[in-house]
mmJSON file of the N, C-alpha and C atoms, coordinates in Angstrom:
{"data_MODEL":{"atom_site":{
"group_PDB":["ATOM","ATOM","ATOM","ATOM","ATOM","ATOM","ATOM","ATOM","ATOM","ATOM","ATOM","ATOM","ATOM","ATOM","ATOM","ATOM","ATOM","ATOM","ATOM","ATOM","ATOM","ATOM","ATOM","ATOM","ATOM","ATOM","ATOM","ATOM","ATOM","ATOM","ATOM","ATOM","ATOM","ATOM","ATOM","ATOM","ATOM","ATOM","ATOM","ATOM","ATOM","ATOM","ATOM","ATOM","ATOM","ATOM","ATOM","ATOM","ATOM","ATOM","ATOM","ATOM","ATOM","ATOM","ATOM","ATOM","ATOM","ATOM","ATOM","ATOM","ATOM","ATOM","ATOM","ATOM","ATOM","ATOM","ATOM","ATOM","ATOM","ATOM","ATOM","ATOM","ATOM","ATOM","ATOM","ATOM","ATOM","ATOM","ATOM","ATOM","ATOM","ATOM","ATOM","ATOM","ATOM","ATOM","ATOM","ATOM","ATOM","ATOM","ATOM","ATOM","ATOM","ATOM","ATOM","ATOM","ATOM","ATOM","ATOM","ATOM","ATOM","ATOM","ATOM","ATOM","ATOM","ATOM","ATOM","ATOM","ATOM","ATOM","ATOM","ATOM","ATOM","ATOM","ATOM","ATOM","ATOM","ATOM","ATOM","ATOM","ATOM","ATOM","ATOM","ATOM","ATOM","ATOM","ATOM","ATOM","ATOM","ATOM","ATOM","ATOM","ATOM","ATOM","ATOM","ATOM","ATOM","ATOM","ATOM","ATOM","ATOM","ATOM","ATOM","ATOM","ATOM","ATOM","ATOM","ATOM","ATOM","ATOM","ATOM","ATOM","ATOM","ATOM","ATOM","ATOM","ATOM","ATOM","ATOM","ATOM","ATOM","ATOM","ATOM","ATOM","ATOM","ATOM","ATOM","ATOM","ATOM","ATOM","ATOM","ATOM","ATOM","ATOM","ATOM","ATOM","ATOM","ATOM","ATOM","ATOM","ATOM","ATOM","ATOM","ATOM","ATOM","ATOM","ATOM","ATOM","ATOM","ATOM","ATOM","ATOM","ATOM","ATOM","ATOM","ATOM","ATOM","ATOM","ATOM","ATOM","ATOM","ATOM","ATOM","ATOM","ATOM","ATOM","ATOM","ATOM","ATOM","ATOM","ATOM","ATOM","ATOM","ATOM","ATOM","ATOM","ATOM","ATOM","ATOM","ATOM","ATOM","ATOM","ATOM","ATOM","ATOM","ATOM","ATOM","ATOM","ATOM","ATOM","ATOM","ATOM","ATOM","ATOM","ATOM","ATOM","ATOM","ATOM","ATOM","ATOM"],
"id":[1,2,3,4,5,6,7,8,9,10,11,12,13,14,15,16,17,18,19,20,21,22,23,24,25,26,27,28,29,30,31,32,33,34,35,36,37,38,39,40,41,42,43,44,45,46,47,48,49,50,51,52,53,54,55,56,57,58,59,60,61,62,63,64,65,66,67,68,69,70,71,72,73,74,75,76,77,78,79,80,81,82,83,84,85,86,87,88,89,90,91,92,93,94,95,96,97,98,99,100,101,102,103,104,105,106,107,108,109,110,111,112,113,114,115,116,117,118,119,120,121,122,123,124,125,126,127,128,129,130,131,132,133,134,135,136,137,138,139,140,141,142,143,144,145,146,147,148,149,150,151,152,153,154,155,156,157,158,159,160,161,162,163,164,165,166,167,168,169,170,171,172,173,174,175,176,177,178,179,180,181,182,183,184,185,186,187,188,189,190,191,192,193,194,195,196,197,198,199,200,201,202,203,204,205,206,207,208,209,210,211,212,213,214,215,216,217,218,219,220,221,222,223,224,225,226,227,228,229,230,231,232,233,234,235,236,237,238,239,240],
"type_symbol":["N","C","C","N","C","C","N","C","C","N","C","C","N","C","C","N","C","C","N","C","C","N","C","C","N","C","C","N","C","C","N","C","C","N","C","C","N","C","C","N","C","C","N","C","C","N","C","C","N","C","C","N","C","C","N","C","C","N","C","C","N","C","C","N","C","C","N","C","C","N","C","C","N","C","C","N","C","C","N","C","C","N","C","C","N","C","C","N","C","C","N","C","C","N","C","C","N","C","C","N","C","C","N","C","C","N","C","C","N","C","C","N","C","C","N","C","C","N","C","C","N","C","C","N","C","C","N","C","C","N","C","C","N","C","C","N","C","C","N","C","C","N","C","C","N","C","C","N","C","C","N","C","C","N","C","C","N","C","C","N","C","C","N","C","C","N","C","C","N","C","C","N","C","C","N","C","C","N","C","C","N","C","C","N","C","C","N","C","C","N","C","C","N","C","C","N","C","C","N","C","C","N","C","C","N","C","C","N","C","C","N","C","C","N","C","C","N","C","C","N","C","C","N","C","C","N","C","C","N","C","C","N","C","C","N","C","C","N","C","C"],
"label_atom_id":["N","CA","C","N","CA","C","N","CA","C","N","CA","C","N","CA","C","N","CA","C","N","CA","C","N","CA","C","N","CA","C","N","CA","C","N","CA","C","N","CA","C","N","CA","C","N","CA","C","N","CA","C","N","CA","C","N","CA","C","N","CA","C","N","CA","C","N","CA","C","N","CA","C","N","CA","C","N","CA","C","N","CA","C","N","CA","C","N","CA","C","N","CA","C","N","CA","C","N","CA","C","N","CA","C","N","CA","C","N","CA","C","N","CA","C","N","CA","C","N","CA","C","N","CA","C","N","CA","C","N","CA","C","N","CA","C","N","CA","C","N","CA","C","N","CA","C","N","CA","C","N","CA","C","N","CA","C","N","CA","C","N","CA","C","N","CA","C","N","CA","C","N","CA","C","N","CA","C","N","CA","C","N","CA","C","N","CA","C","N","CA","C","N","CA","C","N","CA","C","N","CA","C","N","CA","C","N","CA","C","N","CA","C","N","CA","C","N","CA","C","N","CA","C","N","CA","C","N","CA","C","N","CA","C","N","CA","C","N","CA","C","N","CA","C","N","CA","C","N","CA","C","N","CA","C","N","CA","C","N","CA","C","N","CA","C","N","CA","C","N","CA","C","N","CA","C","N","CA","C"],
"label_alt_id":[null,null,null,null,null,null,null,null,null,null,null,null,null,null,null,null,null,null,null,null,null,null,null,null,null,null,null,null,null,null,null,null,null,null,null,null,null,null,null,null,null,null,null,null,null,null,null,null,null,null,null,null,null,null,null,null,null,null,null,null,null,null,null,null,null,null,null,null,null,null,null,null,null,null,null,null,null,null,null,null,null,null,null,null,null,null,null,null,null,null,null,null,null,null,null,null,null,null,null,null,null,null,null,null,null,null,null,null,null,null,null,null,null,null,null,null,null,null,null,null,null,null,null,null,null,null,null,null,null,null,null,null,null,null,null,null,null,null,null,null,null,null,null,null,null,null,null,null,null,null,null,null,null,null,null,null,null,null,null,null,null,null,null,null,null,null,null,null,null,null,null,null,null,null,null,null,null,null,null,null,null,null,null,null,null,null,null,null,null,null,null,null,null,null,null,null,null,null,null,null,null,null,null,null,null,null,null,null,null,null,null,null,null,null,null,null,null,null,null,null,null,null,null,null,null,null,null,null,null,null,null,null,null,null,null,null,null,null,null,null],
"label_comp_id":["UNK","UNK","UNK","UNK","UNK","UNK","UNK","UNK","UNK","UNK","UNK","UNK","UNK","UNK","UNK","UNK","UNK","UNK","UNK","UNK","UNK","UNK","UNK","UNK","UNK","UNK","UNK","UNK","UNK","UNK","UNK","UNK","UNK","UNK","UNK","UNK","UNK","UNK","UNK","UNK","UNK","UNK","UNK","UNK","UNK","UNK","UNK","UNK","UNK","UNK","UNK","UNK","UNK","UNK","UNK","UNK","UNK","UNK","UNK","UNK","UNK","UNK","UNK","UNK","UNK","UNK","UNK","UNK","UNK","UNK","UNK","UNK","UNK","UNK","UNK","UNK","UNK","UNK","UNK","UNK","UNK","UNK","UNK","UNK","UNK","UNK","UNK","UNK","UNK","UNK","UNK","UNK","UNK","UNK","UNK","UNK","UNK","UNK","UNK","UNK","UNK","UNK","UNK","UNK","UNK","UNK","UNK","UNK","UNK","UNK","UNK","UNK","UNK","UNK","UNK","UNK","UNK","UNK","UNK","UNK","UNK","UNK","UNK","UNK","UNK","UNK","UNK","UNK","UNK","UNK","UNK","UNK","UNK","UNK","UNK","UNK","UNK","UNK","UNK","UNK","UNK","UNK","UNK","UNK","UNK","UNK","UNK","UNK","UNK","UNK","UNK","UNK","UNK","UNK","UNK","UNK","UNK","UNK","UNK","UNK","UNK","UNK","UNK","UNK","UNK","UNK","UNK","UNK","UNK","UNK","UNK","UNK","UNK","UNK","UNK","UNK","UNK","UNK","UNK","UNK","UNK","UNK","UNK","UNK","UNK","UNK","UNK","UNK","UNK","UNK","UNK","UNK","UNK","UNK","UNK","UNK","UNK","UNK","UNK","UNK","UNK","UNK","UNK","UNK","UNK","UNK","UNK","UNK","UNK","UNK","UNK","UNK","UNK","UNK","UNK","UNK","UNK","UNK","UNK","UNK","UNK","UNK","UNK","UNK","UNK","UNK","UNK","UNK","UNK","UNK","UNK","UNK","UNK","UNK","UNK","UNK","UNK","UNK","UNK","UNK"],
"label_asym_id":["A","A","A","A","A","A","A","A","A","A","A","A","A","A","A","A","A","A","A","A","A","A","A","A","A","A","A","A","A","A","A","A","A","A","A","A","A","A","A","A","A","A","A","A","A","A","A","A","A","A","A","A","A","A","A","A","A","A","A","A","A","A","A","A","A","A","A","A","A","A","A","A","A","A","A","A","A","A","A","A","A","A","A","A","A","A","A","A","A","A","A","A","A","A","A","A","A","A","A","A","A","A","A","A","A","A","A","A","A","A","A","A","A","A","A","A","A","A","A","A","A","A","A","A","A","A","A","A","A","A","A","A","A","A","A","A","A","A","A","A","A","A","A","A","A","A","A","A","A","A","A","A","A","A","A","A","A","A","A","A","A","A","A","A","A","A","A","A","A","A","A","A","A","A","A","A","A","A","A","A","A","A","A","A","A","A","A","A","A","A","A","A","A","A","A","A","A","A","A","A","A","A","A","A","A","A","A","A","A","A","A","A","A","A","A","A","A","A","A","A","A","A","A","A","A","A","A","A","A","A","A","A","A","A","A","A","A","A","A","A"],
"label_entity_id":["1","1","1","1","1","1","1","1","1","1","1","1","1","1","1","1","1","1","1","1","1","1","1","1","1","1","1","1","1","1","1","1","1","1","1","1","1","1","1","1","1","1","1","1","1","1","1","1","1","1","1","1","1","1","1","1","1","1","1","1","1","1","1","1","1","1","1","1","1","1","1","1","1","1","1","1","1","1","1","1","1","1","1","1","1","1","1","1","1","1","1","1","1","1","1","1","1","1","1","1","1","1","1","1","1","1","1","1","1","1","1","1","1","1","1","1","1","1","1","1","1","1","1","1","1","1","1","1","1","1","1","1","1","1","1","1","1","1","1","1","1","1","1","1","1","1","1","1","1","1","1","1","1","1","1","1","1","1","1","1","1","1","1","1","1","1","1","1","1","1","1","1","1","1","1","1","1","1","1","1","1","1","1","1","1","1","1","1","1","1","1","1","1","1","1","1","1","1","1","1","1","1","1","1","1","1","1","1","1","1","1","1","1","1","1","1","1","1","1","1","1","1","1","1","1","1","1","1","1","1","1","1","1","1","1","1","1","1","1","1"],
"label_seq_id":[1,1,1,2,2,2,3,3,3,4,4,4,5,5,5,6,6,6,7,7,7,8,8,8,9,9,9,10,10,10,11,11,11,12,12,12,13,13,13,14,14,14,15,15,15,16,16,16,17,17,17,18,18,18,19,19,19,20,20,20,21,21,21,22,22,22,23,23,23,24,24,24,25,25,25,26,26,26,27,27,27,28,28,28,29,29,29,30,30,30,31,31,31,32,32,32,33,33,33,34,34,34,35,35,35,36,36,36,37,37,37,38,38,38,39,39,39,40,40,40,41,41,41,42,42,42,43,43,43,44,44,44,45,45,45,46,46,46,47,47,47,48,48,48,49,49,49,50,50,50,51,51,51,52,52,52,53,53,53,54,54,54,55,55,55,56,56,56,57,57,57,58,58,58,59,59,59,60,60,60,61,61,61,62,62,62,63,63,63,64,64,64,65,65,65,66,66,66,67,67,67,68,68,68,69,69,69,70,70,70,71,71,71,72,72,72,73,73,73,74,74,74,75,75,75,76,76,76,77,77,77,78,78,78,79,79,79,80,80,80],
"pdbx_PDB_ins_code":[null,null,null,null,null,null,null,null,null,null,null,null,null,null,null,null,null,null,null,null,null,null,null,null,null,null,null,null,null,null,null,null,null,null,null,null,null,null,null,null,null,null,null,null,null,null,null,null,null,null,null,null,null,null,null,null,null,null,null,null,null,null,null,null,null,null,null,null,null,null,null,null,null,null,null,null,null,null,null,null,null,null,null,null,null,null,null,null,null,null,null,null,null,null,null,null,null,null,null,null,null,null,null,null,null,null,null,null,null,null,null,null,null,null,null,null,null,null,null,null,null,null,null,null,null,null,null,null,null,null,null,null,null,null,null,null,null,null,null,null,null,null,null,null,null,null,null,null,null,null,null,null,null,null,null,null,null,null,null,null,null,null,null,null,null,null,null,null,null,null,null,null,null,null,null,null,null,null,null,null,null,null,null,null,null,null,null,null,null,null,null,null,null,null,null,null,null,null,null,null,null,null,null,null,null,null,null,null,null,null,null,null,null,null,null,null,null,null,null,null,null,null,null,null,null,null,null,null,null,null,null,null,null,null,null,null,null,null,null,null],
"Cartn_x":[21.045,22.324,22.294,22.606,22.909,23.712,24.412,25.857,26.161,25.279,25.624,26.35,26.728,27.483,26.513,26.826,26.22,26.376,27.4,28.149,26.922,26.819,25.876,24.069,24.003,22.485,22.032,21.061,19.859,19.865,20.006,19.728,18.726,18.131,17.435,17.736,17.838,18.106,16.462,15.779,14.666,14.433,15.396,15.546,17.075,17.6,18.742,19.141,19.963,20.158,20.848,21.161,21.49,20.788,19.945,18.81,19.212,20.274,20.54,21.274,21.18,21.382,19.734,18.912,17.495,17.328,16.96,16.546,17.741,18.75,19.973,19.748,19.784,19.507,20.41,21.1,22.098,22.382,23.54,24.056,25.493,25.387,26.431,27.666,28.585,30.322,31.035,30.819,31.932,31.097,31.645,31.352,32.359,32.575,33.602,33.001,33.548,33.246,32.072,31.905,31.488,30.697,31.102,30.461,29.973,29.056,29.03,29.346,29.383,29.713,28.651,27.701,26.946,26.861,26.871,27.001,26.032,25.354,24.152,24.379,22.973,23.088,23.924,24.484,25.067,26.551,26.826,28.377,28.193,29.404,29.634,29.17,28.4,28.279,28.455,29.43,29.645,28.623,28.287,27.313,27.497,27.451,27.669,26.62,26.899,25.653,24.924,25.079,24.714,23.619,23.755,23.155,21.569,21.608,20.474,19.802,18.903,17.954,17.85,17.954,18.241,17.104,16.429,15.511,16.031,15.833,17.042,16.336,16.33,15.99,16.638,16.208,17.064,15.952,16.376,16.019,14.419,14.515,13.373,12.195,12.495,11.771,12.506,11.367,11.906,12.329,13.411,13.16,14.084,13.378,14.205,14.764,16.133,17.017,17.799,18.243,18.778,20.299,20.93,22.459,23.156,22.344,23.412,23.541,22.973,22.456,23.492,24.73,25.241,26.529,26.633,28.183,29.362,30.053,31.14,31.291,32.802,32.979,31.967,32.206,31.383,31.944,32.924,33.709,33.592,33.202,33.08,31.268,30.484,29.684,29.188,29.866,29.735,30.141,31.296,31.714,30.795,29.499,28.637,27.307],
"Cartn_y":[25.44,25.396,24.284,24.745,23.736,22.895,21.348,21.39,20.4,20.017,19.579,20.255,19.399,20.116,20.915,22.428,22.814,22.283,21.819,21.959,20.771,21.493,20.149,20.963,21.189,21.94,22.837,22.765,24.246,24.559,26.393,27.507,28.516,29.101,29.945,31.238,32.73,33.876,34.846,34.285,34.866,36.133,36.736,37.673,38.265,39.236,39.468,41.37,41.217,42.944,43.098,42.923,43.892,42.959,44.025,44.088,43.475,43.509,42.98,41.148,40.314,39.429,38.958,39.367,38.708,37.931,36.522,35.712,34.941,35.035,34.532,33.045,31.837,30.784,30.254,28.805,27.901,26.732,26.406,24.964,25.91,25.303,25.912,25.4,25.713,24.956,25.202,26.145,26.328,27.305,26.886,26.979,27.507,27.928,29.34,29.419,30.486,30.121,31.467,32.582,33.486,33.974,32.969,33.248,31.774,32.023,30.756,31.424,30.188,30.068,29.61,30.153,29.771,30.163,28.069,28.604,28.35,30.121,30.506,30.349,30.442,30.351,31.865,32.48,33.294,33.602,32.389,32.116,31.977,32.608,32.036,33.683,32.597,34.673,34.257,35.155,35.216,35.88,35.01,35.594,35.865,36.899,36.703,36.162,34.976,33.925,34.82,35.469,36.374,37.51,37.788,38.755,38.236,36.741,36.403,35.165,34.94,34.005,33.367,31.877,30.859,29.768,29.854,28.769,27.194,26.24,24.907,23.861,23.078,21.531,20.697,20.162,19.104,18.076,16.617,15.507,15.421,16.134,16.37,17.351,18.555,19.176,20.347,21.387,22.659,23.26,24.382,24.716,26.164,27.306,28.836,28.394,28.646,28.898,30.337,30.848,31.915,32.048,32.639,32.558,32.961,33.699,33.706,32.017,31.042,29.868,28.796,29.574,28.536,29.236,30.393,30.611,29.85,29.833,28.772,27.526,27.01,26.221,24.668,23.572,22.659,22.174,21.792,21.193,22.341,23.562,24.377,23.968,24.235,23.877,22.792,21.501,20.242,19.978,21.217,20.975,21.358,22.519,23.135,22.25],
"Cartn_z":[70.154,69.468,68.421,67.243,66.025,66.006,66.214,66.272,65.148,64.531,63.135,62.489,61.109,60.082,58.861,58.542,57.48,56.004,55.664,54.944,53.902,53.03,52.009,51.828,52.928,53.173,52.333,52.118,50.998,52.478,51.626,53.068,51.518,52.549,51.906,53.104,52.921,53.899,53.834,54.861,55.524,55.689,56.754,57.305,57.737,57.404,57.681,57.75,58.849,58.781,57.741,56.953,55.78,54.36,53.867,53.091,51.803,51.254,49.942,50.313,51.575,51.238,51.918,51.945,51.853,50.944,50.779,49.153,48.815,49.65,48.96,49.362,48.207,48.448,47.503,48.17,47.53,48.39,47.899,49.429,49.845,51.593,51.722,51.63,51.349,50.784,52.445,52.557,53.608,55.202,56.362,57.174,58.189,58.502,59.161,60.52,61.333,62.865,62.74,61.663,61.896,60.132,59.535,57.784,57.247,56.474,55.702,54.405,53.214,52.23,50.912,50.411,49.472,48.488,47.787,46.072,45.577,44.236,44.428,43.283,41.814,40.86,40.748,40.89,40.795,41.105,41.771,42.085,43.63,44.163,45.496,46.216,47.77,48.339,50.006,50.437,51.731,52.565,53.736,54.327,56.137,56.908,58.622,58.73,59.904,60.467,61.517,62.03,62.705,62.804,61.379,61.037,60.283,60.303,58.888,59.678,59.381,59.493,59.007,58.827,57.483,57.671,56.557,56.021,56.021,56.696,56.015,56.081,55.236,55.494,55.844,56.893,57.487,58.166,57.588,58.152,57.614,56.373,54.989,55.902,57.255,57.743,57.246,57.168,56.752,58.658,58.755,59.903,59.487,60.568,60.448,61.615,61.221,62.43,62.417,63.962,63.641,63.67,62.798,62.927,63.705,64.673,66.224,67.024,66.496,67.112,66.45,64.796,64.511,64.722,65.596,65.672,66.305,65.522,66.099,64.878,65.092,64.154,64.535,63.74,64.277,65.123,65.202,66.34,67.87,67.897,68.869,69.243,68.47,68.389,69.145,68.876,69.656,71.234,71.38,72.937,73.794,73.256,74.123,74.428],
"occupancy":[1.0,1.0,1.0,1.0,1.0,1.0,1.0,1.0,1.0,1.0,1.0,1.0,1.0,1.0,1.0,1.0,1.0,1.0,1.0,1.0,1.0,1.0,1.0,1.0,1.0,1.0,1.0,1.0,1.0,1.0,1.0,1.0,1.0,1.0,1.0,1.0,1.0,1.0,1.0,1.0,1.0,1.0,1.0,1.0,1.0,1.0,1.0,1.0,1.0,1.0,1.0,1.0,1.0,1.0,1.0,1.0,1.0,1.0,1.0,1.0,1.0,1.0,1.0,1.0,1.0,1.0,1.0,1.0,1.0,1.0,1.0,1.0,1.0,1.0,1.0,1.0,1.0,1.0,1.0,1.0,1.0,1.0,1.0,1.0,1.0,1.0,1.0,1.0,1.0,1.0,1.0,1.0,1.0,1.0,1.0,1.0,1.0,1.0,1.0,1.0,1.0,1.0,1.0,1.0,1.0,1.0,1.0,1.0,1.0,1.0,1.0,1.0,1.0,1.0,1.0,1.0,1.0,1.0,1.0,1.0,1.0,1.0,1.0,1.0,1.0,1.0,1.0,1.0,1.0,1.0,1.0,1.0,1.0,1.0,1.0,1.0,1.0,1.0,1.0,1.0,1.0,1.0,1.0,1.0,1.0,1.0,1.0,1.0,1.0,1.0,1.0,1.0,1.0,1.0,1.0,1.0,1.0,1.0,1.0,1.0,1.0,1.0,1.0,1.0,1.0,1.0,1.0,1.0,1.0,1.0,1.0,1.0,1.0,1.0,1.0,1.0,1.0,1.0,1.0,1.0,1.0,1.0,1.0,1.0,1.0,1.0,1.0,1.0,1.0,1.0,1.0,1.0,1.0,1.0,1.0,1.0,1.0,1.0,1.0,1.0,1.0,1.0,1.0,1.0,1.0,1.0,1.0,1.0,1.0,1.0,1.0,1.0,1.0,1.0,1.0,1.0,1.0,1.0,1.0,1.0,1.0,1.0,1.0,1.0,1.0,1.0,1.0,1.0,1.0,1.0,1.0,1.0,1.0,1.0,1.0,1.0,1.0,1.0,1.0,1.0],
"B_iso_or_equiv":[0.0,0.0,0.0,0.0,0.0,0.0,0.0,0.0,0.0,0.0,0.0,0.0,0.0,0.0,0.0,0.0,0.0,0.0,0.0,0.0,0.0,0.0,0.0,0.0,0.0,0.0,0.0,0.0,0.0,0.0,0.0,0.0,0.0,0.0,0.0,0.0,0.0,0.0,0.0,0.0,0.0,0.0,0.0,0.0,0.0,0.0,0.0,0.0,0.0,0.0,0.0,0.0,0.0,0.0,0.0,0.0,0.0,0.0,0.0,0.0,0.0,0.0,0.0,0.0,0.0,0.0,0.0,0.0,0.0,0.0,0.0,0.0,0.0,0.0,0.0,0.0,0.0,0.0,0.0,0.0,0.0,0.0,0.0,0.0,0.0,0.0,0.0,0.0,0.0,0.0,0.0,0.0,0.0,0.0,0.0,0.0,0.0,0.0,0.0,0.0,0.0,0.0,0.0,0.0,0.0,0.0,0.0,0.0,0.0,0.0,0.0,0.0,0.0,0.0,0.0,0.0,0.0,0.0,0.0,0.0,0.0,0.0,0.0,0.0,0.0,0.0,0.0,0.0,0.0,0.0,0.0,0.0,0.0,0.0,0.0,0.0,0.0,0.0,0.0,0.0,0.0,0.0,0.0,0.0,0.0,0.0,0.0,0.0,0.0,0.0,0.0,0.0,0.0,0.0,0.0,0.0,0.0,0.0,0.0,0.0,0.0,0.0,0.0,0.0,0.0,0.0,0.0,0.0,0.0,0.0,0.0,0.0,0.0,0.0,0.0,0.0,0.0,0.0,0.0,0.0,0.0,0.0,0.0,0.0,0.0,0.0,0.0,0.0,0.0,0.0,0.0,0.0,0.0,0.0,0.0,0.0,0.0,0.0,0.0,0.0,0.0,0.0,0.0,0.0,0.0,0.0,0.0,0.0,0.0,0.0,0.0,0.0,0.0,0.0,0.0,0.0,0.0,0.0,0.0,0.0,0.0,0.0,0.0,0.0,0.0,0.0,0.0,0.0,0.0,0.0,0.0,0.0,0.0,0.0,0.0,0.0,0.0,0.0,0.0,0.0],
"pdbx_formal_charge":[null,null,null,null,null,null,null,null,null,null,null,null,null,null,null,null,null,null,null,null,null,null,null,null,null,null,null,null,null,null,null,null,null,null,null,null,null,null,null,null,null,null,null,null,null,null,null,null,null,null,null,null,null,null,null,null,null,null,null,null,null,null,null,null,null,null,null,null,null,null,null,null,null,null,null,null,null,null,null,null,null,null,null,null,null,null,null,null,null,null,null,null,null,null,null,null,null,null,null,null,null,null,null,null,null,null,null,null,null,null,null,null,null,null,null,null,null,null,null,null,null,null,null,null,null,null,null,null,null,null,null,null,null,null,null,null,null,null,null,null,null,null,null,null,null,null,null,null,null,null,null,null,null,null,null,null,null,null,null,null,null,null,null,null,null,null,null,null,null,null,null,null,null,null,null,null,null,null,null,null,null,null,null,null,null,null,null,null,null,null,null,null,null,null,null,null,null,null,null,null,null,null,null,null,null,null,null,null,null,null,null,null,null,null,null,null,null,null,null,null,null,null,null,null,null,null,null,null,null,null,null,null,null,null,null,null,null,null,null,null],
"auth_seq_id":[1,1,1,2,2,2,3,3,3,4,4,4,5,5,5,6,6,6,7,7,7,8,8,8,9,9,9,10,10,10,11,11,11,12,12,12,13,13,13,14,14,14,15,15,15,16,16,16,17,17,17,18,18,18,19,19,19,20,20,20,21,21,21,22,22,22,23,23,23,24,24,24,25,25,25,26,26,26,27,27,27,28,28,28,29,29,29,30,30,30,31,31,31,32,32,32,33,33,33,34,34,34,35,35,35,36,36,36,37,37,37,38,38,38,39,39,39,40,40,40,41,41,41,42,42,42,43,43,43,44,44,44,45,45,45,46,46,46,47,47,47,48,48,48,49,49,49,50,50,50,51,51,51,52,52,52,53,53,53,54,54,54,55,55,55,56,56,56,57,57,57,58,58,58,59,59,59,60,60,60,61,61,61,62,62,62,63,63,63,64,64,64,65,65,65,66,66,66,67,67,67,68,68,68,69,69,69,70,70,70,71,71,71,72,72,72,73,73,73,74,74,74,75,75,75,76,76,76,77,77,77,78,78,78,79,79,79,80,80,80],
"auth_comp_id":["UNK","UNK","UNK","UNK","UNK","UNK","UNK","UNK","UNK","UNK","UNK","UNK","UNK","UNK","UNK","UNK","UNK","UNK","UNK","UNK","UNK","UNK","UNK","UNK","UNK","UNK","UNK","UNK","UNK","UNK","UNK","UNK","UNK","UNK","UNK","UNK","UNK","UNK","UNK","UNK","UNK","UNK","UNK","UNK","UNK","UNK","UNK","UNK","UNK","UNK","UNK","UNK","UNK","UNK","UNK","UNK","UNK","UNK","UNK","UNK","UNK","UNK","UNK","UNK","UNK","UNK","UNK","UNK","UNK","UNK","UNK","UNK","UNK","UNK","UNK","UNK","UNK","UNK","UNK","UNK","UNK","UNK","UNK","UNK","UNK","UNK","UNK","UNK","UNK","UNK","UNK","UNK","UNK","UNK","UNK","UNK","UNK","UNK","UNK","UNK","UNK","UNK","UNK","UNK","UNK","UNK","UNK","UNK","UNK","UNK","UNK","UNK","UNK","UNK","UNK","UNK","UNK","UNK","UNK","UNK","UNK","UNK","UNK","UNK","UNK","UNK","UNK","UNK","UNK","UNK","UNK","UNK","UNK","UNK","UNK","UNK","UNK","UNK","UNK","UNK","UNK","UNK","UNK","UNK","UNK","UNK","UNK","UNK","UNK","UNK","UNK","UNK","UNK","UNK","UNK","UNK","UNK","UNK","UNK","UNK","UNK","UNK","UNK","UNK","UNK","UNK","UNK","UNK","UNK","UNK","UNK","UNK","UNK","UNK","UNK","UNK","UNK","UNK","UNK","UNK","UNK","UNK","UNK","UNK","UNK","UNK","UNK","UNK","UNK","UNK","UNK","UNK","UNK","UNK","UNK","UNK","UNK","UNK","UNK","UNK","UNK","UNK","UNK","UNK","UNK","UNK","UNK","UNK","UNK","UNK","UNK","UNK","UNK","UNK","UNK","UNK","UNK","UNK","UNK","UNK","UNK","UNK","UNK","UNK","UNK","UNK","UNK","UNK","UNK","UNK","UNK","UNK","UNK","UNK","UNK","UNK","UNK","UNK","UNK","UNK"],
"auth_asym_id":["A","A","A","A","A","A","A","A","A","A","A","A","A","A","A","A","A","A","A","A","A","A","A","A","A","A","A","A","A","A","A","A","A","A","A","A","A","A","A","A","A","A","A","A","A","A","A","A","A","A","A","A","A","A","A","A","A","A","A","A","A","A","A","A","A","A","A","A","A","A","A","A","A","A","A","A","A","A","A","A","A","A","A","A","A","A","A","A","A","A","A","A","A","A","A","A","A","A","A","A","A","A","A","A","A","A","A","A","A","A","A","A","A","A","A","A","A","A","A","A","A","A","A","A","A","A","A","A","A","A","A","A","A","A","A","A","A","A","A","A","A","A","A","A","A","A","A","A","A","A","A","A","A","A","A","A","A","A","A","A","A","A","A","A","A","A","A","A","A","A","A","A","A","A","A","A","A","A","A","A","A","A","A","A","A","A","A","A","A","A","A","A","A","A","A","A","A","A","A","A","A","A","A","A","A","A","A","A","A","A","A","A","A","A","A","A","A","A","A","A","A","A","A","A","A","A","A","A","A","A","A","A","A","A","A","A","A","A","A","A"],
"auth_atom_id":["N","CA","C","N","CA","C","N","CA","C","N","CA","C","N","CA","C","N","CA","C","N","CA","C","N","CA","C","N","CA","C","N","CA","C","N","CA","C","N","CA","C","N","CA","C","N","CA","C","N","CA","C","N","CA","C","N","CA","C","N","CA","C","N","CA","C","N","CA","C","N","CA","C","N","CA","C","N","CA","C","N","CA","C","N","CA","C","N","CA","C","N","CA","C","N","CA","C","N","CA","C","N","CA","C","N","CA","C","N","CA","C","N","CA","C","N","CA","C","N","CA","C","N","CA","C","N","CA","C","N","CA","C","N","CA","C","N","CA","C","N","CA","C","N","CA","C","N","CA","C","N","CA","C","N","CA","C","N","CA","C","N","CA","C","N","CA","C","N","CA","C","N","CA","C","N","CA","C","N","CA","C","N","CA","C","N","CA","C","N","CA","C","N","CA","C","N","CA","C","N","CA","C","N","CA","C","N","CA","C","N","CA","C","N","CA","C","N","CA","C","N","CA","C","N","CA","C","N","CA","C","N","CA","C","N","CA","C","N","CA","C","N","CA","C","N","CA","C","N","CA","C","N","CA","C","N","CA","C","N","CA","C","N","CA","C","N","CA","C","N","CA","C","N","CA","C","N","CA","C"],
"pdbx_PDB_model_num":[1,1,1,1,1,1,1,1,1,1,1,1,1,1,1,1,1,1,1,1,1,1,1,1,1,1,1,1,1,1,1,1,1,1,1,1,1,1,1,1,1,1,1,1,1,1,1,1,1,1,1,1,1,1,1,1,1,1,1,1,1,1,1,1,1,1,1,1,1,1,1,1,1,1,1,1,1,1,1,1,1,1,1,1,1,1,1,1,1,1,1,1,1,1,1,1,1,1,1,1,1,1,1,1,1,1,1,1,1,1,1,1,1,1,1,1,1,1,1,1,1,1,1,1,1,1,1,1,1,1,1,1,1,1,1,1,1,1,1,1,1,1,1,1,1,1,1,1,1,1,1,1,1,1,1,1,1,1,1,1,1,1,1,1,1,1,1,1,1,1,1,1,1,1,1,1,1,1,1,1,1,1,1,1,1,1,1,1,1,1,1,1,1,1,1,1,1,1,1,1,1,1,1,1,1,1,1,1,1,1,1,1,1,1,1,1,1,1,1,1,1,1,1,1,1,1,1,1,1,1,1,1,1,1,1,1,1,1,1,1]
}}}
């Protein structure tokens, strides 16, 4: 379980069931109990955490995490 905050992070989308948000890479703005929020050179794109696999750097290590692993807000996140 993730229980940091996303919010600030490069995500890059690995793997994801639905095929057209594969590649989608930005920082994420917003963090939702069930979407993130990334703004891409292309504007802003909603994404289910659920469904995608996210590339991220954190603590200057690259790491795939999977988005069933960041559901929940952060504060939900932290009680577990």
């Amino acid at each position: 379980m993730f229980k940091d905050s996303l919010i600030g992070l490069n995500v890059h989308i690995m793997e994801s069931k639905n095929k057209s948000d594969i590649g989608i890479e930005g920082i994420i703005i917003d963090d939702s109990r069930n979407m993130l929020t990334i703004k891409t050179s292309r504007g802003k794109k909603k994404v289910v955490k659920e469904k995608n696999k996210f590339l991220m750097v954190i603590n200057n290590k690259e790491m795939l995490i999977d988005g069933k692993d960041l559901i929940g807000r952060v504060d939900e996140r932290l009680k577990k």
